[in-house]
DOVEXLUM-409908 format. One line per 5 residues: number of its first residue (from 0); for each residue x, y, z of N, C-alpha, C. Coordinates in steps of 0.05 Angstrom, whole numbers, always signed. Layout:
# DOVEXLUM-409908
NUM) X Y Z X Y Z X Y Z | ... .
# end
This chain:
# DOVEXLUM-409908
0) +17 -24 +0 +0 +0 +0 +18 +25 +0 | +8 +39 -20 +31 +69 -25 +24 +81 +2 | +34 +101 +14 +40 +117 +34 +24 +138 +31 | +32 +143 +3 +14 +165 -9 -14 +160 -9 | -30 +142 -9 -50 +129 -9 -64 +132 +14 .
5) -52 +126 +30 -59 +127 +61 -65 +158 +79 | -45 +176 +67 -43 +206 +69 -65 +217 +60 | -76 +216 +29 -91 +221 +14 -129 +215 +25 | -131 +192 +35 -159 +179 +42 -157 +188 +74 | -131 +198 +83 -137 +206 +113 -142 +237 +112 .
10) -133 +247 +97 -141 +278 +88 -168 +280 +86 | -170 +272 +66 -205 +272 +46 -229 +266 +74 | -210 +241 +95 -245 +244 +113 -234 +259 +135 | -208 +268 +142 -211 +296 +163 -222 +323 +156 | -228 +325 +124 -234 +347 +112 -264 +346 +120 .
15) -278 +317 +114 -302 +312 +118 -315 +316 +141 | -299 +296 +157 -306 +306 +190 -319 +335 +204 | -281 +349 +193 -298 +376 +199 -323 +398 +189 | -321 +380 +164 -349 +398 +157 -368 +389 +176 | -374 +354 +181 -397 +348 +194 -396 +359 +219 .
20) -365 +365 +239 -371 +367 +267 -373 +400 +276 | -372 +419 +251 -364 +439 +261 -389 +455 +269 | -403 +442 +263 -437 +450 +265 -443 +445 +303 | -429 +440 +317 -434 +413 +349 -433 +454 +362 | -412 +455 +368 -409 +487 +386 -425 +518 +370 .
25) -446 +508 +347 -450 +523 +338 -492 +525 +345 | -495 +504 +352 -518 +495 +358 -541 +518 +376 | -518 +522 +403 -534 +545 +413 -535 +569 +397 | -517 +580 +375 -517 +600 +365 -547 +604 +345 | -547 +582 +336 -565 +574 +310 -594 +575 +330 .
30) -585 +555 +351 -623 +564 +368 -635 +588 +383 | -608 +595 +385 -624 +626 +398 -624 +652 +371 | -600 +655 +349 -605 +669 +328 -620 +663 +318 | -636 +647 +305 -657 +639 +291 -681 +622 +311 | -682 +623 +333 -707 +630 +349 -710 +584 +340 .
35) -695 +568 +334 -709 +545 +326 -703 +526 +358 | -728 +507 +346 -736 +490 +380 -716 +469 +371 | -715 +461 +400 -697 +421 +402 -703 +406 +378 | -723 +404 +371 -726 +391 +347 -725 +394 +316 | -716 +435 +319 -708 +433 +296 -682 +442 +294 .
40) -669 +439 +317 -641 +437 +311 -643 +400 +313 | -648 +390 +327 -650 +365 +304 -651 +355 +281 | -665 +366 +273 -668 +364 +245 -645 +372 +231 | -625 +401 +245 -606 +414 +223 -577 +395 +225 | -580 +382 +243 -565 +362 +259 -569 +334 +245 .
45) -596 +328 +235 -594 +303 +223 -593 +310 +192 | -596 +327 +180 -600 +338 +150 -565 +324 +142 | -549 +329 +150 -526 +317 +134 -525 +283 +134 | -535 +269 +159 -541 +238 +148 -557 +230 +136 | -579 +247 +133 -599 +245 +116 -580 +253 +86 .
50) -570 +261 +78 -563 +272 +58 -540 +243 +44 | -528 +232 +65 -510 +206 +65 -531 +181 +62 | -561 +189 +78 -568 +161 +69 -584 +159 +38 | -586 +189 +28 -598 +182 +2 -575 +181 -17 | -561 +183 -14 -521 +184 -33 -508 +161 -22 .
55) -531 +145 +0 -501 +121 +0 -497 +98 -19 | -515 +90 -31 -515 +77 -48 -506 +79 -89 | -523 +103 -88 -509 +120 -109 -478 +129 -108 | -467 +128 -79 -440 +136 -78 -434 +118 -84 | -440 +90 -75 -420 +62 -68 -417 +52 -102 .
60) -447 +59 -114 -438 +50 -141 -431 +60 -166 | -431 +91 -154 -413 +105 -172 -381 +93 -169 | -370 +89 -140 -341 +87 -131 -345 +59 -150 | -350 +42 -158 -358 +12 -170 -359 +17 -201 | -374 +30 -211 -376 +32 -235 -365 +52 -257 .
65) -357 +80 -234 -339 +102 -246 -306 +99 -237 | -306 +89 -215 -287 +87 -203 -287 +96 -178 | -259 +93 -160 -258 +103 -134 -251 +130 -133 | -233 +138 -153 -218 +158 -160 -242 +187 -166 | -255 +177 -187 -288 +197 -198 -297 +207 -160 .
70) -302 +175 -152 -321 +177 -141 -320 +202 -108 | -291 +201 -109 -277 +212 -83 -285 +249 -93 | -271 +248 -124 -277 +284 -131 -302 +290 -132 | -331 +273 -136 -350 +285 -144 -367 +290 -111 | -354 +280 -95 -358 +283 -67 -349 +302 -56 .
75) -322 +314 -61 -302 +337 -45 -318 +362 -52 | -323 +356 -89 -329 +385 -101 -355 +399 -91 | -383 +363 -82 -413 +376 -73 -403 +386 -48 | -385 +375 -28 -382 +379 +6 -366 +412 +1 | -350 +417 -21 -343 +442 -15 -359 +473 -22 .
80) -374 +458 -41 -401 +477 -53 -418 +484 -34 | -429 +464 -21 -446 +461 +6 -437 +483 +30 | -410 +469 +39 -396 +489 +60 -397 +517 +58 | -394 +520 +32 -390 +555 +25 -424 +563 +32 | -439 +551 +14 -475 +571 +20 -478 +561 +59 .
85) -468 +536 +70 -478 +535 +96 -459 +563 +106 | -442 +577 +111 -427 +593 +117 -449 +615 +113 | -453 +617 +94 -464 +647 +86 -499 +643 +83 | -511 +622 +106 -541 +620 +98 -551 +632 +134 | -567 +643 +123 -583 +653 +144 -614 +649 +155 .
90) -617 +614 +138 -646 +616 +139 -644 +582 +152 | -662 +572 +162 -659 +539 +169 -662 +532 +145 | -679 +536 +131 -683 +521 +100 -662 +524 +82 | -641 +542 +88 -617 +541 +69 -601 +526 +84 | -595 +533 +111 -578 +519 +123 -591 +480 +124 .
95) -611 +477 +131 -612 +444 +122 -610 +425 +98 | -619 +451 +77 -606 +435 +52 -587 +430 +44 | -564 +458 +62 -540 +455 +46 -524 +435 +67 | -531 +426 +90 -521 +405 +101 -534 +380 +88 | -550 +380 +80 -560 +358 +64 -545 +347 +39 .
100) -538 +372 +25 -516 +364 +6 -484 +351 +12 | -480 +366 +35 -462 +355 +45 -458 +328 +52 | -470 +321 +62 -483 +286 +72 -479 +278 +40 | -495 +291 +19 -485 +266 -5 -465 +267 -21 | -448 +291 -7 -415 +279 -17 -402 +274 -7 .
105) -406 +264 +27 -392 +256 +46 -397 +223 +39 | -425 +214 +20 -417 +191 +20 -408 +181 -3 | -400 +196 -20 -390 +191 -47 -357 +192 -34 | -342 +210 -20 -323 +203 -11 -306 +189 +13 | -331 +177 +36 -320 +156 +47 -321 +134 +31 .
110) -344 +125 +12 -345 +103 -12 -326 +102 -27 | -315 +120 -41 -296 +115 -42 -260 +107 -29 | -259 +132 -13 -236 +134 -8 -240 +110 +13 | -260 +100 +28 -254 +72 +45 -237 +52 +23 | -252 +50 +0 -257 +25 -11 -222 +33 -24 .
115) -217 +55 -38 -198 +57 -50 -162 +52 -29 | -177 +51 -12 -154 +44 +14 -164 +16 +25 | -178 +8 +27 -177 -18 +30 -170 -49 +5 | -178 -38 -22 -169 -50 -42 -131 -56 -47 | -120 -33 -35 -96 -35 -28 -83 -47 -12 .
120) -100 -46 +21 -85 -55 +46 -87 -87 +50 | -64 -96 +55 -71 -138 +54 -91 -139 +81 | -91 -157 +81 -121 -164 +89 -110 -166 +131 | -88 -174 +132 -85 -177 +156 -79 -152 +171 | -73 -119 +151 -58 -96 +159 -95 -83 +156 .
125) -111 -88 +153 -131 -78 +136 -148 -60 +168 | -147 -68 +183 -163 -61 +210 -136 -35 +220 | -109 -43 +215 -95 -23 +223 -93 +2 +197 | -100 -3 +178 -96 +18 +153 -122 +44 +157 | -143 +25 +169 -167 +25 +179 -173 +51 +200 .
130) -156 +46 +214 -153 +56 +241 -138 +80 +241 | -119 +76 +224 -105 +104 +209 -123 +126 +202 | -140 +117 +185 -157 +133 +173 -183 +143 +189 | -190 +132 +205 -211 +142 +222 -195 +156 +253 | -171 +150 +250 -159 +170 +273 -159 +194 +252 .
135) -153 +195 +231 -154 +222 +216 -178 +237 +210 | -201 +212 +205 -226 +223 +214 -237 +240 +238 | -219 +231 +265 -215 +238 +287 -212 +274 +290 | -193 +265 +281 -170 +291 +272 -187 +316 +262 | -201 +312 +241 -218 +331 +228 -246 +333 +260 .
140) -251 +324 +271 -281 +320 +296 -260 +341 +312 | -233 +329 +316 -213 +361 +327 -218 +385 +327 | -214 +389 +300 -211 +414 +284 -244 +416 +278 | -260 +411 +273 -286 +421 +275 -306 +439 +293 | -305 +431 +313 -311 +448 +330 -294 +471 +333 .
145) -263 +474 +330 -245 +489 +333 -262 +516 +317 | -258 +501 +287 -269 +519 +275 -305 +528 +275 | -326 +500 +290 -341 +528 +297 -339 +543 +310 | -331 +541 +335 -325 +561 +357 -305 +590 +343 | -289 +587 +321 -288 +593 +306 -301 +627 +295 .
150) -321 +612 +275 -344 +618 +272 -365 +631 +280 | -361 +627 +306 -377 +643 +332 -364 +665 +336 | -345 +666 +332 -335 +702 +339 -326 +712 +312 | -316 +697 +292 -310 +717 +269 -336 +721 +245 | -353 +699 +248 -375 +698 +225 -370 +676 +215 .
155) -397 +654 +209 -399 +626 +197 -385 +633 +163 | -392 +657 +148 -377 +665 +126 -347 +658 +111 | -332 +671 +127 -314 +665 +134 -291 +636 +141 | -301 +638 +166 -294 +602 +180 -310 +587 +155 | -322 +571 +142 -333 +555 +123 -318 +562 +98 .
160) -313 +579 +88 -303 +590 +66 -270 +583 +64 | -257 +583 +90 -230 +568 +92 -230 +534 +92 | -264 +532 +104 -257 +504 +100 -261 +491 +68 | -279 +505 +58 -283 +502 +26 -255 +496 +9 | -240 +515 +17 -207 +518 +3 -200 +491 +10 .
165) -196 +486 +32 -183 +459 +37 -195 +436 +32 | -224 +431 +17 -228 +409 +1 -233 +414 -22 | -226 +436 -38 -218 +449 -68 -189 +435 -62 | -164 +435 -49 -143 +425 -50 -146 +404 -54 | -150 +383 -35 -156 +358 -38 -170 +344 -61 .
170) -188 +365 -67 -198 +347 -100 -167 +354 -127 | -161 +375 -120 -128 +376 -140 -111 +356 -127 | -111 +348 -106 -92 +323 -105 -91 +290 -107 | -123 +286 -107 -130 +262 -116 -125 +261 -140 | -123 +276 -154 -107 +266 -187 -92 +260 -195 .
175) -69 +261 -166 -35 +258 -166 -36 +226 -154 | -58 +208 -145 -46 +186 -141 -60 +171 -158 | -37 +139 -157 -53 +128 -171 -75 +110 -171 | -95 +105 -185 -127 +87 -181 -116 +58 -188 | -140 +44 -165 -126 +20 -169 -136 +9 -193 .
180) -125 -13 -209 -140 -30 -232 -141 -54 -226 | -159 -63 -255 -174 -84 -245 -194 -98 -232 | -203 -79 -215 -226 -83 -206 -244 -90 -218 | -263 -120 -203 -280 -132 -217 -306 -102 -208 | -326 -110 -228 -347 -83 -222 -375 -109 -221 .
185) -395 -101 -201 -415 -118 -186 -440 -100 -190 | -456 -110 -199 -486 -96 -199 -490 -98 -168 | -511 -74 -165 -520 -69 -138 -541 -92 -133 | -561 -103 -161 -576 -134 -150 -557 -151 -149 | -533 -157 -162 -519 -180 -150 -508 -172 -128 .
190) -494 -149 -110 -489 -145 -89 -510 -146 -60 | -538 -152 -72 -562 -154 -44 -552 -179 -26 | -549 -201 -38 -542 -228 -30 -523 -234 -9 | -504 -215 -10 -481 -204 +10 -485 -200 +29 | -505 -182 +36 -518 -175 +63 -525 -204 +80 .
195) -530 -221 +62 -528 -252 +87 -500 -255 +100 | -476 -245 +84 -458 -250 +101 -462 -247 +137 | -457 -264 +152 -458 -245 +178 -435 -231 +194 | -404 -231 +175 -396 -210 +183 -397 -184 +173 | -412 -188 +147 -411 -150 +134 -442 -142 +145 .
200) -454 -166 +153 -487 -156 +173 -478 -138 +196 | -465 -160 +214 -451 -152 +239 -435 -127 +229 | -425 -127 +213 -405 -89 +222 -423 -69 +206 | -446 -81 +191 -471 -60 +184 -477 -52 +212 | -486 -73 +221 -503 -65 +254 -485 -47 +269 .
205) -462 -52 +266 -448 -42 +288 -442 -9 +281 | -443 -4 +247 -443 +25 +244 -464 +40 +245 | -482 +24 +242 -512 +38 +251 -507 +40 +267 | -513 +32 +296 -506 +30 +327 -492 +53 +335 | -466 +56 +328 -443 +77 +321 -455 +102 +313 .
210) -478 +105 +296 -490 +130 +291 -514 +132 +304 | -523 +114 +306 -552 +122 +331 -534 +134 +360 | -528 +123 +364 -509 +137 +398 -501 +165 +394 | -492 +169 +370 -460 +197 +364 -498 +213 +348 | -513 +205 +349 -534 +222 +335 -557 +231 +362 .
215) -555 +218 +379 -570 +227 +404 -549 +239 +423 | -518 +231 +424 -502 +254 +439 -493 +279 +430 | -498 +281 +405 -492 +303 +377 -510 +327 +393 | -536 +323 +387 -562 +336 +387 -563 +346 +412 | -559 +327 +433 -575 +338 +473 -549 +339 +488 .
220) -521 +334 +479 -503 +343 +502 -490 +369 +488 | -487 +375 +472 -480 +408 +462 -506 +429 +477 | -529 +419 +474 -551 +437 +489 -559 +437 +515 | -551 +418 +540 -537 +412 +561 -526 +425 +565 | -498 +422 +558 -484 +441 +566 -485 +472 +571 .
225) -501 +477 +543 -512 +510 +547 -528 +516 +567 | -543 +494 +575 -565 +494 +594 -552 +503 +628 | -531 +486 +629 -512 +483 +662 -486 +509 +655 | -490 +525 +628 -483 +555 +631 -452 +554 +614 | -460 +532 +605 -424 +526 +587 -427 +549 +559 .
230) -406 +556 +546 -408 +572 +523 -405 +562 +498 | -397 +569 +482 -384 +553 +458 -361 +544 +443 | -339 +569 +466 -314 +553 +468 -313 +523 +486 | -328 +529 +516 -320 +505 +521 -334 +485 +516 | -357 +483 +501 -377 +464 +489 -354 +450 +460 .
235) -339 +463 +450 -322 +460 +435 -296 +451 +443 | -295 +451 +467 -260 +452 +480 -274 +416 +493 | -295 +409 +503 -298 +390 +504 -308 +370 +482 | -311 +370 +463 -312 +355 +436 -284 +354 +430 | -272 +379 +425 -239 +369 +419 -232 +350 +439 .
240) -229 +350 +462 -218 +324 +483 -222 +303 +483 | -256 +296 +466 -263 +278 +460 -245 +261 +431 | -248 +280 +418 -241 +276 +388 -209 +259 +396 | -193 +284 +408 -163 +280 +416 -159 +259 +426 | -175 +245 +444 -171 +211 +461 -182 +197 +439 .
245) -208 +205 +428 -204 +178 +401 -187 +174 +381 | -173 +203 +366 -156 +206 +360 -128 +175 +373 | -125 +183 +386 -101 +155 +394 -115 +130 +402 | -141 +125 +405 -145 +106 +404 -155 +90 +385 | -160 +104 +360 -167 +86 +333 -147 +76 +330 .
250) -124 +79 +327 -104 +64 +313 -98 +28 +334 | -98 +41 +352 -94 +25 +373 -122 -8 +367 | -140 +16 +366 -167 -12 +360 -162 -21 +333 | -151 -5 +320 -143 -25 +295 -136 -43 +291 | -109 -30 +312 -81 -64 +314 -90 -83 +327 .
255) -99 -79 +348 -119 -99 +366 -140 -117 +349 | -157 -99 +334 -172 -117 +320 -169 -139 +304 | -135 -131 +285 -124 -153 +277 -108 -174 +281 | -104 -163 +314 -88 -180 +329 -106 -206 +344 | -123 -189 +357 -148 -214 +379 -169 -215 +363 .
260) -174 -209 +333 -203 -209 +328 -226 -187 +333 | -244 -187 +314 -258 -156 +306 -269 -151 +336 | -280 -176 +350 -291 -170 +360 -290 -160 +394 | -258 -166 +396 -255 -156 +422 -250 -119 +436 | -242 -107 +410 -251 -83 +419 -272 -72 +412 .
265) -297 -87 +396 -325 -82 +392 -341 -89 +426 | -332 -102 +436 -342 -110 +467 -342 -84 +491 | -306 -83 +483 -297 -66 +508 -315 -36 +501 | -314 -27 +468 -332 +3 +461 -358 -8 +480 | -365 -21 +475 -400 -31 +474 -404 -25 +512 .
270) -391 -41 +526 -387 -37 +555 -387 -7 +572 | -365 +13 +552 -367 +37 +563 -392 +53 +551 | -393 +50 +521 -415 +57 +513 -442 +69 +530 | -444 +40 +536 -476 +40 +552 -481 +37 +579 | -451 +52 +598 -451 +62 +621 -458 +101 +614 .
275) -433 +110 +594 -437 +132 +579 -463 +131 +581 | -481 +128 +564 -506 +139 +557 -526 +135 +573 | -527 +122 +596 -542 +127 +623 -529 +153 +642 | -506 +159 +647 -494 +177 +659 -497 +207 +642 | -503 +208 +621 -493 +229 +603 -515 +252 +616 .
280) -545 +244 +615 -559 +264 +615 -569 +268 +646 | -556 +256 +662 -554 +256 +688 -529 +284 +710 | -502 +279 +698 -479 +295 +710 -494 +318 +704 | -484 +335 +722 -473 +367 +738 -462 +373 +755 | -446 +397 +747 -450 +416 +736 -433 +414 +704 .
285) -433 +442 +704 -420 +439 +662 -394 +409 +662 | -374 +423 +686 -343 +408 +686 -344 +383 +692 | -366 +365 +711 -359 +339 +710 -371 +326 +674 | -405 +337 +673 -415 +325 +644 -382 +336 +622 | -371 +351 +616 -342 +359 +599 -325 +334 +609 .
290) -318 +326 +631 -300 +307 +633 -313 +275 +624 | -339 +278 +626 -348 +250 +620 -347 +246 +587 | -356 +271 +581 -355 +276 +546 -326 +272 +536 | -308 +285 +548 -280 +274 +545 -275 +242 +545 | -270 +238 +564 -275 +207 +571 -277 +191 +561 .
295) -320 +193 +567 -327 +165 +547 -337 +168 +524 | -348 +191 +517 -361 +194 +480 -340 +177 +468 | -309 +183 +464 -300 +161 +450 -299 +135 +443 | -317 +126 +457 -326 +86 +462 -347 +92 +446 | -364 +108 +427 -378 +106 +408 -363 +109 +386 .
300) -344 +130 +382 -334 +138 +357 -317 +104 +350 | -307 +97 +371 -286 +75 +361 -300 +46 +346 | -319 +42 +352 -341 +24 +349 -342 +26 +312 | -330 +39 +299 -321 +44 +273 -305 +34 +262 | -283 +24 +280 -256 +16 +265 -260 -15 +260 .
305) -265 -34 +280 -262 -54 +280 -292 -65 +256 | -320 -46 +256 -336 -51 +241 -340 -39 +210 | -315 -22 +212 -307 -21 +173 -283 -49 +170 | -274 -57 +186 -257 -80 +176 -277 -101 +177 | -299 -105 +184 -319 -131 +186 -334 -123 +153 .
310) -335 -107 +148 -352 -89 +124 -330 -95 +104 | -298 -95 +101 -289 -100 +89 -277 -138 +88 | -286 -146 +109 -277 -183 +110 -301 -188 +99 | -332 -186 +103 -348 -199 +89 -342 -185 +63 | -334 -166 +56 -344 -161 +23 -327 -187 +14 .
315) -296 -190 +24 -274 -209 +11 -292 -239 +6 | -299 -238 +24 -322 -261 +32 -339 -274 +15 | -347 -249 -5 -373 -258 -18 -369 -238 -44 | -341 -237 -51 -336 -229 -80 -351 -197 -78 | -348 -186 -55 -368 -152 -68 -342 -132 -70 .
320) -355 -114 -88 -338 -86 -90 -349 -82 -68 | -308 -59 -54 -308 -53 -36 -326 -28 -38 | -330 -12 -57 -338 +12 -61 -368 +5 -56 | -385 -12 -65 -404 -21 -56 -420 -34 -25 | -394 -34 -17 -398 -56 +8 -394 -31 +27 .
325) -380 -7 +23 -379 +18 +40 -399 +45 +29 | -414 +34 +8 -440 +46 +8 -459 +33 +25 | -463 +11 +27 -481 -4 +43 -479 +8 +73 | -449 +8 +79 -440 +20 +111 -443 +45 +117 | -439 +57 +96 -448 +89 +91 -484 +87 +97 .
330) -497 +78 +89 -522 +73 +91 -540 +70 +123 | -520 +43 +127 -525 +35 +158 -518 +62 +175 | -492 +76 +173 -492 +98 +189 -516 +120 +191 | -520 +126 +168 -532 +151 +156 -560 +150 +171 | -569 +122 +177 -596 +109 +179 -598 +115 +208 .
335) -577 +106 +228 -583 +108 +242 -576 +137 +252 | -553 +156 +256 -549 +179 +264 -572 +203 +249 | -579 +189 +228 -602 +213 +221 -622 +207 +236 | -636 +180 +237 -656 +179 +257 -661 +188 +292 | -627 +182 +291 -632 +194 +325 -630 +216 +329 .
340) -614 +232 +299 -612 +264 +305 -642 +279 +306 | -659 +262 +283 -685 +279 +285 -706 +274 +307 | -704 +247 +311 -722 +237 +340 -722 +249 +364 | -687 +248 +366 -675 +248 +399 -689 +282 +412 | -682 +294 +389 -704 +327 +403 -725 +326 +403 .
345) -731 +309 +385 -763 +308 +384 -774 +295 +413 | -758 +275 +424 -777 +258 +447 -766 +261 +469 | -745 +282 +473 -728 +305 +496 -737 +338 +501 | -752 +338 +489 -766 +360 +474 -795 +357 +491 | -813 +326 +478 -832 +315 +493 -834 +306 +516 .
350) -804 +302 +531 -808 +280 +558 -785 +290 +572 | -762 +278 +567 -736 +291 +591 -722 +275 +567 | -688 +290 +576 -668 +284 +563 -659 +257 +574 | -666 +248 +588 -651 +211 +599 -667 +196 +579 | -697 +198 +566 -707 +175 +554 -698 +171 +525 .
355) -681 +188 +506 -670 +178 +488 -650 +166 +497 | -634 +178 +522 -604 +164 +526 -610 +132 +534 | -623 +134 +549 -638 +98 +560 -643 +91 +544 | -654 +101 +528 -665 +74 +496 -633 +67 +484 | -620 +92 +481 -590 +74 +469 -582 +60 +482 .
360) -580 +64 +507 -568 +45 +526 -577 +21 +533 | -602 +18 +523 -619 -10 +522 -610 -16 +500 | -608 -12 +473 -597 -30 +450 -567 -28 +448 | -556 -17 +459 -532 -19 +465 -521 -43 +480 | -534 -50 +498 -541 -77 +515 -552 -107 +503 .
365) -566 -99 +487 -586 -122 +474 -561 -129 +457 | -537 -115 +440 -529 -115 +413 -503 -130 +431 | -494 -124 +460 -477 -143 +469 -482 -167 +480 | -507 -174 +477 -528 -195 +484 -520 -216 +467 | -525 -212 +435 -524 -223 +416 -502 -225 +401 .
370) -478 -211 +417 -462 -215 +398 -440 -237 +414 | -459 -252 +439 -444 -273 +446 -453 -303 +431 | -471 -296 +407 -467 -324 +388 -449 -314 +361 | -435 -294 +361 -413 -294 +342 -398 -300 +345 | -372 -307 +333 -347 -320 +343 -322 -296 +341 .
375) -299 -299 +355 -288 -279 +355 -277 -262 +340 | -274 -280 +316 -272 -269 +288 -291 -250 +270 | -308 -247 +285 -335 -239 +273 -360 -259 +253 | -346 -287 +254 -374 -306 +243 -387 -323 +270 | -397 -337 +254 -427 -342 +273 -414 -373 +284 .
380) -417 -369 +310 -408 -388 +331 -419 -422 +327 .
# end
């Protein structure tokens, strides 16, 4: 696997990241400037997975049938188009569409750029190549909030407009490497059949899962915090801490994964997980809920690494493009973090902030229930 390769697909989703996370410290700004309730900053909150779950499939088989290479630019160029009008929109209806667009070039370029880095990496480095790339994903959840908080004092104009530049760069440098060949190309009806695999099931489930959690702590602990009197630097200074500890721990779950099997750091996430999300909407004042957000939010984000390498062993599995088989995952995510982004205000809004967190924390439970008839490898015991 080129070097360059690896540089290139870790760029492209830190670029992505921060478009998605820079919106988290900007949340109170958006509900009290524009007067919108819990639920429809939900909504502005779920508009970019929504936007991934109608592009994940169209991404996965563009990256399949145009290539990985197409499929990565025609993603950078909608996410950087998008960034610029979200910067300079002043209305919810501009601002949700244009996060909506975002979402469908975020999945034209994790579809690709997963697949175009995993077609490369051998199969036993594939969880650590893996892990590279979603610590870089990391990396960008960093720098996102940075730059909304950002944003908050100089103007969304601005802050968005620098981030635009830097995925205008990145589409000029995906031209400089090279695309892999040969790739067999798979219709999306011959690719349905796949989904019996039960390890590319199992790391579907597990990225859904991954986005239902990060889509109900997205939405109600940024507005928490405003609530117990936090601002938007430090609503932002604690997402970076978060980001920063997952940051060093993706790589780590990577190597692990291909050392003991997918599924032993899918356990240990799952464990802290769904102590996290009973505790979350419970702490006060601002500084202990900031240190828990530090802490444990990362036992959701990581829940990614080991279940894009299950997404990439069943595709090997059952003959699928990878670009296909990380539209599917793109899908599973999109499915679930959109759903809990738009719900979770909706029925915190209706009732109290613990009963979305308890419902994750109940399938969060059930999903380590069941995943003691898998085997450690990720097939079926």
């Amino acid at each position: 696997m080129r070097a360059t390769l690896l540089v290139l697909v870790s760029a492209v989703v830190l670029v992505d990241t921060v478009f998605f996370t820079a919106l988290t410290p900007l949340l109170p700004h958006y509900a009290h400037g524009l007067g919108l309730s819990k639920a429809q900053i939900g909504l502005l909150v779920a508009a970019y997975p929504f936007g991934t779950l109608v592009g994940a499939v169209p991404g996965g088989v563009a990256a399949t049938r145009l290539g990985v290479r197409p499929a990565v630019l025609v993603g950078l160029v909608a996410m950087s188009a998008a960034t610029l009008v979200f910067g300079y929109g002043h209305s919810a209806t501009v601002l949700d569409t244009a996060r909506f667009v975002q979402g469908v070039g975020g999945a034209c370029t994790w579809a690709g750029g997963l697949a175009w880095l995993v077609e490369a990496a051998p199969a036993d480095r594939r969880g650590a190549a893996l892990g590279t790339a979603f610590s870089a994903a990391v990396g960008g959840a960093l720098l996102g909030p940075l730059v909304g908080a950002v944003a908050s004092h100089v103007g969304t104009g601005p802050a968005f407009a620098a981030a635009t530049g830097a995925g205008v760069c990145l589409a000029g440098a995906s031209l400089l490497v090279p695309a892999p060949h040969g790739v067999s190309l798979r219709s999306l009806r011959g690719a349905l059949p796949a989904l019996g695999d039960r390890v590319l099931a199992t790391g579907m489930w597990l990225t859904f899962l991954a986005g239902l959690a990060l889509g109900v702590v997205d939405v109600l602990a940024p507005l928490r915090l405003s609530r117990l009197g936090a601002g938007a630097t430090l609503i932002a200074g604690a997402f970076l801490g978060a980001a920063a500890v997952e940051a060093v721990l993706a790589p780590v779950v990577g190597r692990l994964s291909d050392r003991r099997g997918r599924l032993v750091p899918v356990r240990l996430s799952l464990l802290i997980a769904a102590a996290v999300a009973l505790l979350a909407p419970l702490l006060q004042p601002a500084g202990v809920l900031v240190a828990l957000i530090v802490v444990g939010f990362p036992a959701f984000g990581t829940l990614f690494v080991p279940a894009a390498a299950m997404i990439g062993d069943g595709a090997d599995r059952r003959g699928l493009h990878h670009g296909l088989a990380f539209g599917l995952g793109n899908l599973a995510w999109a499915a679930g973090q959109g759903a809990a982004a738009a719900t979770s205000g909706i029925v915190a809004q209706a009732t109290i902030d613990a009963v979305p967190y308890v419902v994750t924390a109940a399938v969060i439970a059930a999903t380590l229930v069941a995943l003691r008839r898998v085997a450690p490898d990720g097939g079926s015991e």
